[in-house]
Every structure is written in structure tokens, then in C-alpha cells.
N, CA, C and O atoms as a CHARMM CRD file, in Angstrom:
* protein
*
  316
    1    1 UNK  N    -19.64000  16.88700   4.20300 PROA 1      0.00000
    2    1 UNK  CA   -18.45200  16.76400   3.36500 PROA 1      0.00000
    3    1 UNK  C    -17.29000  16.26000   4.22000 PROA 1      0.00000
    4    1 UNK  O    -17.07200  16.78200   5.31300 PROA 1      0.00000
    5    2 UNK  N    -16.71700  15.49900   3.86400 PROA 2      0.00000
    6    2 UNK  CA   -15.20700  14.69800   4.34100 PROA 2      0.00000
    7    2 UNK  C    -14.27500  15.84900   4.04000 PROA 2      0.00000
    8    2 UNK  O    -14.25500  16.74000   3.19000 PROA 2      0.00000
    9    3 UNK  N    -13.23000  15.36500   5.43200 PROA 3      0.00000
   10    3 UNK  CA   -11.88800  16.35600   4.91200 PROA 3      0.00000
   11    3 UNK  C    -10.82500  15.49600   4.03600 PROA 3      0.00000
   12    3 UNK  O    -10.98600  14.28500   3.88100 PROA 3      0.00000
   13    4 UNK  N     -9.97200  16.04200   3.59900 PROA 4      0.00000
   14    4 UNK  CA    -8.69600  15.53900   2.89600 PROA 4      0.00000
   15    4 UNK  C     -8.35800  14.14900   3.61700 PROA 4      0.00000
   16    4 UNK  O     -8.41400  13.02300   3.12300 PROA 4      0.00000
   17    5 UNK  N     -8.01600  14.49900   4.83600 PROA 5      0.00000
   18    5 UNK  CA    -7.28100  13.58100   5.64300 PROA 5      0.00000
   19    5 UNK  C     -8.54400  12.35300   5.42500 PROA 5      0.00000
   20    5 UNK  O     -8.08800  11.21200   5.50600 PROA 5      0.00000
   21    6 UNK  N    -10.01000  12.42900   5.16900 PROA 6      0.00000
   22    6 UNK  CA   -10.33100  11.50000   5.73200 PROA 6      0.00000
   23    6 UNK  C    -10.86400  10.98500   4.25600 PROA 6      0.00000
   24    6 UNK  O    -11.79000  10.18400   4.12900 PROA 6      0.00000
   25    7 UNK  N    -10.24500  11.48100   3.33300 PROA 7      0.00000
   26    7 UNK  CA   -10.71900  11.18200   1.63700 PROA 7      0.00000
   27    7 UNK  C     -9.49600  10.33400   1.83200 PROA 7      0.00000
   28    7 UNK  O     -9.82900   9.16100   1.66400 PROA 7      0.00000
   29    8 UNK  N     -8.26700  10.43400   2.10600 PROA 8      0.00000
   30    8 UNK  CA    -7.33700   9.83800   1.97800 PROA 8      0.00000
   31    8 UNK  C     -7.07400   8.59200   2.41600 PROA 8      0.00000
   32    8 UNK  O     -6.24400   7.89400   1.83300 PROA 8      0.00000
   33    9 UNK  N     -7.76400   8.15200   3.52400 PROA 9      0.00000
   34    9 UNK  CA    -7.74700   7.22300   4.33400 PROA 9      0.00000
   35    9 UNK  C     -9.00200   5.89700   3.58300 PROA 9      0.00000
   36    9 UNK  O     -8.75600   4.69200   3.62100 PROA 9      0.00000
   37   10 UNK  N    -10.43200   6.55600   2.88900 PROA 10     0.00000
   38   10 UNK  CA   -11.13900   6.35200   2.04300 PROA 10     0.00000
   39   10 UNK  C    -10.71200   5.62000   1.04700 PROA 10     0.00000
   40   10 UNK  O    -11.04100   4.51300   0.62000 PROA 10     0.00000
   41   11 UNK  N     -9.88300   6.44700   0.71700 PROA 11     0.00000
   42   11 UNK  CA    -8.93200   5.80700  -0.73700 PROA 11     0.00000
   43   11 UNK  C     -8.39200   4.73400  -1.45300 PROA 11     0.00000
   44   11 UNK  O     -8.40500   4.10600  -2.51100 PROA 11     0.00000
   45   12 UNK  N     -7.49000   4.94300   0.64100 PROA 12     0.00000
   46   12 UNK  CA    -6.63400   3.31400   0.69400 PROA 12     0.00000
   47   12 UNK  C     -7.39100   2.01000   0.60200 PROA 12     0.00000
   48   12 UNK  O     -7.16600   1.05700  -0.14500 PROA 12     0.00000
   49   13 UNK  N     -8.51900   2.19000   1.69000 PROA 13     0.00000
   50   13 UNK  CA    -9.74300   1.64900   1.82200 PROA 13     0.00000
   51   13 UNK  C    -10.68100   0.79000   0.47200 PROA 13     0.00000
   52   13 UNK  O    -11.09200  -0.36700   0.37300 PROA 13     0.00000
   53   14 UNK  N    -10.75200   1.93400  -0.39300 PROA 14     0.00000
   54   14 UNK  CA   -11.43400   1.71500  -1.21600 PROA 14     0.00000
   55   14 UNK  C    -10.47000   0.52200  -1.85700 PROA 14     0.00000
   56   14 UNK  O    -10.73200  -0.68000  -1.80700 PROA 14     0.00000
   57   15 UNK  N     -9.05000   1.24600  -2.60200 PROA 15     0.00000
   58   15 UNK  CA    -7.90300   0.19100  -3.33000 PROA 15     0.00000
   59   15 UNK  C     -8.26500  -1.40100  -2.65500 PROA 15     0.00000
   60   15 UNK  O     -8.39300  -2.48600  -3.22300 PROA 15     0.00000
   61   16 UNK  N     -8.32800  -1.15900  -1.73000 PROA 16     0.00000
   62   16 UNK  CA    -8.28600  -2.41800  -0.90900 PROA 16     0.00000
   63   16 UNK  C     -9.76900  -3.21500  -0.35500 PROA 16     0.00000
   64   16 UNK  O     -9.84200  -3.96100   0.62200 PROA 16     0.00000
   65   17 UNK  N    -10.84700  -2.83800  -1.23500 PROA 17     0.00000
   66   17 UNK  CA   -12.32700  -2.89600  -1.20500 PROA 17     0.00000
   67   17 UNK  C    -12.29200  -3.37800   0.19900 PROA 17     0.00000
   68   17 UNK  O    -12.07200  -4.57700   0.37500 PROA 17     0.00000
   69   18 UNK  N    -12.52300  -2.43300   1.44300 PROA 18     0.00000
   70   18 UNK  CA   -12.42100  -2.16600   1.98400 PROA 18     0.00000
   71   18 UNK  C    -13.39500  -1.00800   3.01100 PROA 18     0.00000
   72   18 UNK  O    -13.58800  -0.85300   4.21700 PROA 18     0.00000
   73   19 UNK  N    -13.83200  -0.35700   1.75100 PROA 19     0.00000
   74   19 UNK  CA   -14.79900   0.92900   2.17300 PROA 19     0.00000
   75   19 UNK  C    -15.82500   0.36000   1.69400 PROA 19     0.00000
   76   19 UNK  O    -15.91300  -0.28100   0.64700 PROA 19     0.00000
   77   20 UNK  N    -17.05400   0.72400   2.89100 PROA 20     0.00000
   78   20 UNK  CA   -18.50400   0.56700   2.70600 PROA 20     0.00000
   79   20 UNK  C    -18.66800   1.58600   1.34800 PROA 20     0.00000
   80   20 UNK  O    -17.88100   2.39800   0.86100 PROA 20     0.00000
   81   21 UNK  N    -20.34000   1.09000   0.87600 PROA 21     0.00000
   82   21 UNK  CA   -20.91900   1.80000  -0.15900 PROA 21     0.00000
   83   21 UNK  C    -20.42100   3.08700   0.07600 PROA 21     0.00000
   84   21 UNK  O    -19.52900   3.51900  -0.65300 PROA 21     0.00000
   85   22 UNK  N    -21.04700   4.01600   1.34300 PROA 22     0.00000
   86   22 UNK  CA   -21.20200   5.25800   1.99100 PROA 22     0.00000
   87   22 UNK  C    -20.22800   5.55500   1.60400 PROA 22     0.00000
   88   22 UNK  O    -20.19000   6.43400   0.74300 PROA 22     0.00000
   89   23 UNK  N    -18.92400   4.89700   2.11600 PROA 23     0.00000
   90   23 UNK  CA   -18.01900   5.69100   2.27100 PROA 23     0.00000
   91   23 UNK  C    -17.37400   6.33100   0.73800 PROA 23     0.00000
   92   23 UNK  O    -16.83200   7.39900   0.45300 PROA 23     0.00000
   93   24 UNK  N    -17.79900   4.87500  -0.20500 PROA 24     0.00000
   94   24 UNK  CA   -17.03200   5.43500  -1.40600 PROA 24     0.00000
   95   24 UNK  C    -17.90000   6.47800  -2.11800 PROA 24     0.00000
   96   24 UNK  O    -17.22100   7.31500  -2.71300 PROA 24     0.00000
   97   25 UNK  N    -19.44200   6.67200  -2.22500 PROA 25     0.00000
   98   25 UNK  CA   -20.25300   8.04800  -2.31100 PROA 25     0.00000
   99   25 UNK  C    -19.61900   8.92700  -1.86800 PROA 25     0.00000
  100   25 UNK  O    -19.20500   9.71800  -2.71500 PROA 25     0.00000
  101   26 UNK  N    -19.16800   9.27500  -0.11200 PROA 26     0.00000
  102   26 UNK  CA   -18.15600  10.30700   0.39300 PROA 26     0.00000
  103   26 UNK  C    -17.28800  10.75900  -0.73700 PROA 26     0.00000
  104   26 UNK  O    -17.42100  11.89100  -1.20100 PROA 26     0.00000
  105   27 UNK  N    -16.20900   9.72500  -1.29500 PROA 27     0.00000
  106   27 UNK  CA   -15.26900   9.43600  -1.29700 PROA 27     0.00000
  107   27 UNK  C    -15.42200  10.25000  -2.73900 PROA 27     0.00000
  108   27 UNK  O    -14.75800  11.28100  -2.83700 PROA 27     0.00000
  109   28 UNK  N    -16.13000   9.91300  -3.69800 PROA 28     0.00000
  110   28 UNK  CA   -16.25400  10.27200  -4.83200 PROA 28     0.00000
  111   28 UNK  C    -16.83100  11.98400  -5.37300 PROA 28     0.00000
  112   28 UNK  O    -16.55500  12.75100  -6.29600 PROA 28     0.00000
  113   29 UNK  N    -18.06000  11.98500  -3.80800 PROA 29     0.00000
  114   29 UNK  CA   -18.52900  13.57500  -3.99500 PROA 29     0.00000
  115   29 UNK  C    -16.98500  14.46300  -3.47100 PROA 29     0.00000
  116   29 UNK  O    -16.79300  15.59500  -3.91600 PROA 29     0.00000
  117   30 UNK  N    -16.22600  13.98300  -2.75700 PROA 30     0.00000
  118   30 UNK  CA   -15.23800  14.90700  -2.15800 PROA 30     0.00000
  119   30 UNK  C    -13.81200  15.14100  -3.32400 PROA 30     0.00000
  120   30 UNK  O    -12.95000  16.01900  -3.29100 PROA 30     0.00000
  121   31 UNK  N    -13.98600  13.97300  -4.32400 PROA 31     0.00000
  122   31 UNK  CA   -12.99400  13.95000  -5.51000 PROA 31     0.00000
  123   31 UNK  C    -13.34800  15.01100  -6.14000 PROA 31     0.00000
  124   31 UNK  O    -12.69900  16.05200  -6.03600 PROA 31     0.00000
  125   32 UNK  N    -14.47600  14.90200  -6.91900 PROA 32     0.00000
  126   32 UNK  CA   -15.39800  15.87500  -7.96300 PROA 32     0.00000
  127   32 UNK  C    -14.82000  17.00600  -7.75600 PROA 32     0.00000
  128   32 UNK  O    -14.35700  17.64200  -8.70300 PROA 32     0.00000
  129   33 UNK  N    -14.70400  17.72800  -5.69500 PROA 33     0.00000
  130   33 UNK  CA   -14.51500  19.07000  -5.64000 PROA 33     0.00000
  131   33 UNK  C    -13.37000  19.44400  -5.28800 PROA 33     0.00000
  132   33 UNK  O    -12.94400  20.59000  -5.43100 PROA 33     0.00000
  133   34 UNK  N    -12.54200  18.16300  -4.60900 PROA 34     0.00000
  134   34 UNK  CA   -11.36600  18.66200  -4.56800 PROA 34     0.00000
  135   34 UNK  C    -10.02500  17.77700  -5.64900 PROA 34     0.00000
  136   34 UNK  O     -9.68300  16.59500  -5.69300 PROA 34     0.00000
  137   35 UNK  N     -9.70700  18.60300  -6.15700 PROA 35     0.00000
  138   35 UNK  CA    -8.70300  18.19000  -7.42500 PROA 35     0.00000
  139   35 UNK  C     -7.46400  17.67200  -6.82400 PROA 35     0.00000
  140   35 UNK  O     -7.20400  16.58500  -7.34200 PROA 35     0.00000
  141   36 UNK  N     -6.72600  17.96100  -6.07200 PROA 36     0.00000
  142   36 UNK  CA    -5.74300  17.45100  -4.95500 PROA 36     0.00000
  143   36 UNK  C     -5.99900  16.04100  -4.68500 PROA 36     0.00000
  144   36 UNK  O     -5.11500  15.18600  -4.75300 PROA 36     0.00000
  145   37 UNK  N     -7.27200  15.79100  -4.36200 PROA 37     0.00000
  146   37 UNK  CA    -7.68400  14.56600  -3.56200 PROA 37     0.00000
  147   37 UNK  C     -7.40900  13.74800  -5.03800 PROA 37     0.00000
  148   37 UNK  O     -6.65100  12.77900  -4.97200 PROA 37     0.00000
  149   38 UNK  N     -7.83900  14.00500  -6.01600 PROA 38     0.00000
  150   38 UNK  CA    -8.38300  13.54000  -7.49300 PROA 38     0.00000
  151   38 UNK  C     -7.44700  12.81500  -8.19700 PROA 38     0.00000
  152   38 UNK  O     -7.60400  11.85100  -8.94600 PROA 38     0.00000
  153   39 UNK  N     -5.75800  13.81300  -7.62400 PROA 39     0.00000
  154   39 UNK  CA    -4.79100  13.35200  -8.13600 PROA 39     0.00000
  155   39 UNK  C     -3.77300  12.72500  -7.32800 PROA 39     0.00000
  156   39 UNK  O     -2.72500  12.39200  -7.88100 PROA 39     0.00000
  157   40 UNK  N     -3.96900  12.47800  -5.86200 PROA 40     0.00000
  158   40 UNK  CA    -3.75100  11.36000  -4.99900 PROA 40     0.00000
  159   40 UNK  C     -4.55200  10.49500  -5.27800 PROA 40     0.00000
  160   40 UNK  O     -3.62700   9.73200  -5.55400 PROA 40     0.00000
  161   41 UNK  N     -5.23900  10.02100  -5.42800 PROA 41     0.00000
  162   41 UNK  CA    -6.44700   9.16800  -6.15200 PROA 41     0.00000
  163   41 UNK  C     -5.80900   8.24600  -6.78000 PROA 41     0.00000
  164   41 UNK  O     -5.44000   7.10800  -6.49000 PROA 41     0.00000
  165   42 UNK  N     -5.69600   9.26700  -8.17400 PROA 42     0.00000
  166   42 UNK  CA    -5.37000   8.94200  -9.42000 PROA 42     0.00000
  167   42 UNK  C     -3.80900   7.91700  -9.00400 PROA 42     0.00000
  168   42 UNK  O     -3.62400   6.75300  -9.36000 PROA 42     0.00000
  169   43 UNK  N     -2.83600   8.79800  -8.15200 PROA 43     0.00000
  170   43 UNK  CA    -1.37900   7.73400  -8.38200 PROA 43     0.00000
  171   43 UNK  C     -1.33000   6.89000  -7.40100 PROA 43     0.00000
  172   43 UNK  O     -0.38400   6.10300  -7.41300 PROA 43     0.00000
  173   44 UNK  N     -2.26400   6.81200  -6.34500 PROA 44     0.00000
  174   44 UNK  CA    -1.94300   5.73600  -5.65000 PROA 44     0.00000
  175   44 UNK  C     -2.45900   4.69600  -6.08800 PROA 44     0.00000
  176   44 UNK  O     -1.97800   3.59700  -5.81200 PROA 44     0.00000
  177   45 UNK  N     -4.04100   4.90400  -7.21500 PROA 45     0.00000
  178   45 UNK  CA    -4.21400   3.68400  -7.85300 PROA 45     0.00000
  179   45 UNK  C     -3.27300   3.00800  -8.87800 PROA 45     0.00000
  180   45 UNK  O     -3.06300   1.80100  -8.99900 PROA 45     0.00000
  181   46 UNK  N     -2.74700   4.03400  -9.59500 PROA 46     0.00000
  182   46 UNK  CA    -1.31400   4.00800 -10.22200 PROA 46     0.00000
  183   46 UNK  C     -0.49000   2.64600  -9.84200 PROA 46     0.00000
  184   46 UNK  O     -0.42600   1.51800 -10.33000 PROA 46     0.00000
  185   47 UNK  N      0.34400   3.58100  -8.28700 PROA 47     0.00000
  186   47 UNK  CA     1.00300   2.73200  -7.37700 PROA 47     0.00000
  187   47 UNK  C      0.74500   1.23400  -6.95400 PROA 47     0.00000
  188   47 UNK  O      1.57200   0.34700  -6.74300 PROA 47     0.00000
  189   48 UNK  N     -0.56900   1.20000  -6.89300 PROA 48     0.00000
  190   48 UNK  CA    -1.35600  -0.10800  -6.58900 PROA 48     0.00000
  191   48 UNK  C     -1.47500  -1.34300  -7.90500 PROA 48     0.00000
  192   48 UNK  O     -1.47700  -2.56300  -7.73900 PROA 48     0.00000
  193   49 UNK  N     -1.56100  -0.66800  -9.09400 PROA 49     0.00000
  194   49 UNK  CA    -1.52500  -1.68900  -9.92600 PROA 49     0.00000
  195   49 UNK  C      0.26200  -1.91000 -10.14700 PROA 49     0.00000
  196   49 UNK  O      0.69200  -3.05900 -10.04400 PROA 49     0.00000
  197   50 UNK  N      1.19000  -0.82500 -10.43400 PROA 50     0.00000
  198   50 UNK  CA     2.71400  -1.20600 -10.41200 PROA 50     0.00000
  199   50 UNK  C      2.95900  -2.83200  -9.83300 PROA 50     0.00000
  200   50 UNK  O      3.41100  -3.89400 -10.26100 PROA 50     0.00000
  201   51 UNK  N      2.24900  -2.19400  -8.36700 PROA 51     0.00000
  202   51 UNK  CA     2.74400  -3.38300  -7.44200 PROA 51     0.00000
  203   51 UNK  C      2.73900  -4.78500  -7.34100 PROA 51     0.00000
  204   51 UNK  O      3.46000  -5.64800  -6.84000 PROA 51     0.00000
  205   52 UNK  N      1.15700  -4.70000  -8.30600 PROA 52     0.00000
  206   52 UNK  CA     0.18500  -5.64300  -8.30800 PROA 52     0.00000
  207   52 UNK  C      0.55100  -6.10900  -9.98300 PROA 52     0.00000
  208   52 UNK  O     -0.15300  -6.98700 -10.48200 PROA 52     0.00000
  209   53 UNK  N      1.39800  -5.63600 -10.60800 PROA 53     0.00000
  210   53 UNK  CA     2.18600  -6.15100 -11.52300 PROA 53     0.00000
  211   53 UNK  C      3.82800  -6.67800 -11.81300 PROA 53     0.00000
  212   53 UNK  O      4.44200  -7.17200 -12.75800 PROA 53     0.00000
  213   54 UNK  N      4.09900  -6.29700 -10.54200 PROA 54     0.00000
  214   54 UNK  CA     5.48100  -6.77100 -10.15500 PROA 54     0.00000
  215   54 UNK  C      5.74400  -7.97900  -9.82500 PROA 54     0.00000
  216   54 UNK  O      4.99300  -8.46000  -8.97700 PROA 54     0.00000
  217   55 UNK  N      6.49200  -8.56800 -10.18500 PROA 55     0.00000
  218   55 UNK  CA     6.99500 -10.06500 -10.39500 PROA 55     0.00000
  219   55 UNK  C      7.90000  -9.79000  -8.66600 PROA 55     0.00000
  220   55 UNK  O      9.01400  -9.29300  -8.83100 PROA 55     0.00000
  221   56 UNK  N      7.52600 -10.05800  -7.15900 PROA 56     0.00000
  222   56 UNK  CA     8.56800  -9.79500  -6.25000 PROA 56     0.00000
  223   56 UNK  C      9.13900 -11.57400  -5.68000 PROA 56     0.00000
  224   56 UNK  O      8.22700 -12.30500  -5.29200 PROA 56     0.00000
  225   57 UNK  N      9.89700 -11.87800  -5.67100 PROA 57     0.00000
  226   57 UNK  CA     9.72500 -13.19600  -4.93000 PROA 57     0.00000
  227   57 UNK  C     10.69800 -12.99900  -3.57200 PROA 57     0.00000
  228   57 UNK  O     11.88100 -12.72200  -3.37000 PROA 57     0.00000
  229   58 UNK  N      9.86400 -13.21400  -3.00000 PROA 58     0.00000
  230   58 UNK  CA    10.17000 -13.54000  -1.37000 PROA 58     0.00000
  231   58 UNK  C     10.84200 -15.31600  -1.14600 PROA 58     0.00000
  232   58 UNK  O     10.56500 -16.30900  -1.81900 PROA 58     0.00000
  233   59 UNK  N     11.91600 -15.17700   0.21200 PROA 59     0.00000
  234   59 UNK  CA    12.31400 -16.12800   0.73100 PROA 59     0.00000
  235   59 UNK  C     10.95800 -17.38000   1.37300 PROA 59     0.00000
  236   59 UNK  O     10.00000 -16.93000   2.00100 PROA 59     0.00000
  237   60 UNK  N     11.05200 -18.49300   1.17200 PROA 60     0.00000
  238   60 UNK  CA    10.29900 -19.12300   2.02500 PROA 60     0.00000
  239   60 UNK  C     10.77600 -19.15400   3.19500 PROA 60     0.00000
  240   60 UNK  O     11.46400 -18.14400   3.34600 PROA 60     0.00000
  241   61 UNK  N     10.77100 -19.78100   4.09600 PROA 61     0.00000
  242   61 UNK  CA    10.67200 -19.57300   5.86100 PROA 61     0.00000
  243   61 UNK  C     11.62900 -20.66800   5.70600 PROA 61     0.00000
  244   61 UNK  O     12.19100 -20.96300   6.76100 PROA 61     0.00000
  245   62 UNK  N     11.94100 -21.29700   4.76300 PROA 62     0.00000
  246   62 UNK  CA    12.99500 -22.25100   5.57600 PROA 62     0.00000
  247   62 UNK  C     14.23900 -22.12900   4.67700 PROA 62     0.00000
  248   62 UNK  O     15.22000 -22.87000   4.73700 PROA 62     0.00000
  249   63 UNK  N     14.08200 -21.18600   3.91000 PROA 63     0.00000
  250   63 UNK  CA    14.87400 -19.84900   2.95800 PROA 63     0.00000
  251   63 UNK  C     15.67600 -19.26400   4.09000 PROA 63     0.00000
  252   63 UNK  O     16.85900 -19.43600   4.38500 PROA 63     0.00000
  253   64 UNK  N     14.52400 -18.36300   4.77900 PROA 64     0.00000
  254   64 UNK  CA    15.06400 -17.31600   6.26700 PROA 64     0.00000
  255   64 UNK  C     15.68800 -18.07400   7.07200 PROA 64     0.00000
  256   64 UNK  O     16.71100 -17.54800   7.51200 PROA 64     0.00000
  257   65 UNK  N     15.42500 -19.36500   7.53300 PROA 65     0.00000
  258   65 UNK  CA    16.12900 -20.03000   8.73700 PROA 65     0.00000
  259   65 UNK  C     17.68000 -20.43100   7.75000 PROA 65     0.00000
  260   65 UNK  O     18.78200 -20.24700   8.26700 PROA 65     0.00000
  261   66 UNK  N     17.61000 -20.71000   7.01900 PROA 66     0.00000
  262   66 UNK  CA    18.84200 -21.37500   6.91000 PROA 66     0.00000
  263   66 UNK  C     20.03400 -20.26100   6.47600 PROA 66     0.00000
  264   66 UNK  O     21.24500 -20.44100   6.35000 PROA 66     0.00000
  265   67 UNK  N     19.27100 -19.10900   6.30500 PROA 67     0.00000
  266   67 UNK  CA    19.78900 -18.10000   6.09100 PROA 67     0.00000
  267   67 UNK  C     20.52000 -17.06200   7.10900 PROA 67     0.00000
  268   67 UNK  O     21.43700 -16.25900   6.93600 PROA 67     0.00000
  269   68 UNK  N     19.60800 -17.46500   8.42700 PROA 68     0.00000
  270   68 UNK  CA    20.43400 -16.96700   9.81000 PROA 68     0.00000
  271   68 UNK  C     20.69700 -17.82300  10.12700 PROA 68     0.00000
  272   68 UNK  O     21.49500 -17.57100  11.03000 PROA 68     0.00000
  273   69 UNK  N     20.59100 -18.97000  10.03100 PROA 69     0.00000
  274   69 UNK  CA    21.79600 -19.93000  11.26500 PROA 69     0.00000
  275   69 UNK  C     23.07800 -19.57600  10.19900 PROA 69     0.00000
  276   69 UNK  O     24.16100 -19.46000  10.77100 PROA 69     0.00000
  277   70 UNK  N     23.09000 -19.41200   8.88600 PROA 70     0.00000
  278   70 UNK  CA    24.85000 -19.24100   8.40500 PROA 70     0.00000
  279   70 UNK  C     25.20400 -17.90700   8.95100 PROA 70     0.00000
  280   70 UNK  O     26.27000 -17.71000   9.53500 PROA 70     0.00000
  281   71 UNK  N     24.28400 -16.97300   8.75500 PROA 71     0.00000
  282   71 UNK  CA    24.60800 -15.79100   9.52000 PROA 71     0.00000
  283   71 UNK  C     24.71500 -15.49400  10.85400 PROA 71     0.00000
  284   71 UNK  O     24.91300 -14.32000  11.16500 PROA 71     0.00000
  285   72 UNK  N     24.60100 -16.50500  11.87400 PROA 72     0.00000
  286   72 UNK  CA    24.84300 -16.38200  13.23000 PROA 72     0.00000
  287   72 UNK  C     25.95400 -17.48200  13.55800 PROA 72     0.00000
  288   72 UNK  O     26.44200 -17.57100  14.68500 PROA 72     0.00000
  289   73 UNK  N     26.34200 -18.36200  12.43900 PROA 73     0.00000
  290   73 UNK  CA    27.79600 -19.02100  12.25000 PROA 73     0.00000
  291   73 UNK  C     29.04800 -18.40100  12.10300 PROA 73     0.00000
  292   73 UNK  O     29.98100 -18.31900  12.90200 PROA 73     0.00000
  293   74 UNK  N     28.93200 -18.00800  11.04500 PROA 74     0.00000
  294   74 UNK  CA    29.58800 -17.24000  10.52500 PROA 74     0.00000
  295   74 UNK  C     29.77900 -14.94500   9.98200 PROA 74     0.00000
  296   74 UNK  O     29.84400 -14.25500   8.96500 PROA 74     0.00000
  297   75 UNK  N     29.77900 -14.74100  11.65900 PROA 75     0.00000
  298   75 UNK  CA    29.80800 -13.10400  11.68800 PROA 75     0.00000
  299   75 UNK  C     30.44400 -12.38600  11.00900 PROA 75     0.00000
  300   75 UNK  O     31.46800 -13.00300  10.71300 PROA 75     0.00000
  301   76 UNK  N     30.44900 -11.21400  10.47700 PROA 76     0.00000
  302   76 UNK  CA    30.97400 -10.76200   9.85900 PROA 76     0.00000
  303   76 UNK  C     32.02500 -10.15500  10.87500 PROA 76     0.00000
  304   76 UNK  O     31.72800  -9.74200  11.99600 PROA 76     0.00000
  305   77 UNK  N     33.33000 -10.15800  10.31100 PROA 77     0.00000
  306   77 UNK  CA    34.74300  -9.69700  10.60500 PROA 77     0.00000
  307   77 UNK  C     34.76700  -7.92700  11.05300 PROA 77     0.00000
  308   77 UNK  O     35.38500  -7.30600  11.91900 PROA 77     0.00000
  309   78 UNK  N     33.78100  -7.52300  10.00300 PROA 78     0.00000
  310   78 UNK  CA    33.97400  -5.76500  10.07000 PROA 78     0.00000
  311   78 UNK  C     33.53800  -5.28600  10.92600 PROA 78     0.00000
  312   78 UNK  O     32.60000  -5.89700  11.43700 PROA 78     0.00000
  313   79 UNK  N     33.90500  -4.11200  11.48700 PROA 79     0.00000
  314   79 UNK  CA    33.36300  -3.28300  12.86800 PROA 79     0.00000
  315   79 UNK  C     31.90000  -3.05600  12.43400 PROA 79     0.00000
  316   79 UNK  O     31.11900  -2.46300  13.17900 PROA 79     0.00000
């Protein structure tokens, strides 16, 4: 039997297909018995689709550059 700590680590693993067969068998006999694990489980897969439904848009790289050369032009005044 797996401990907590190492169901948890499983988990992430798994979200991220990531974990061998084995591990997700582990992963699943150690849910069944521990209810804790069941409901970390449960919201980080939660968490994982949120994320994976979030509209985020990031700077491109020439977004970031042009974005510190004005900011290393022009410093800010305040202490």
C-alpha cells in the first residue's frame, strides 16, 4: 500500500498521463481506502480542467522585450 504523500504525487502524475499502468492501480486501490486522498483527487482534477478551460493569453517574447527596454528607459520616479 502507498502512503498519502506518495498517492499525491501519483495524482499529479496521473492528471498529467504521466504515471505508469502500476502506478495508477496503486493509485486507485489507495483512493477506494483512503477518502482524504479521494477528495484531493477529486479537486485537483477539478483544478486541472478550470485551467484547461481558461482563456489565459500570455505576452509573446517580443511583447516582453519591448516591454523592458521601455521599462529600463523610462524608471519609475517612486522610492
Amino acid at each position: 500500500m502507498i502512503s498519502c504523500d506518495e498517492a499525491a504525487v501519483i495524482c499529479s502524475k496521473t492528471q498529467y498521463r504521466e504515471a505508469g499502468l502500476w502506478e495508477g492501480l496503486q493509485l486507485r486501490m489507495h483512493l477506494l481506502i483512503c477518502k482524504s486522498c479521494a477528495s484531493f483527487s477529486r479537486k485537483n482534477q477539478q483544478l486541472s480542467n478550470l485551467c484547461d478551460q481558461a482563456v489565459i493569453k500570455t505576452l509573446t517574447t517580443e511583447e516582453k522585450s519591448r516591454l523592458k527596454e521601455r521599462l529600463q528607459s523610462n524608471p519609475s520616479k517612486d522610492p
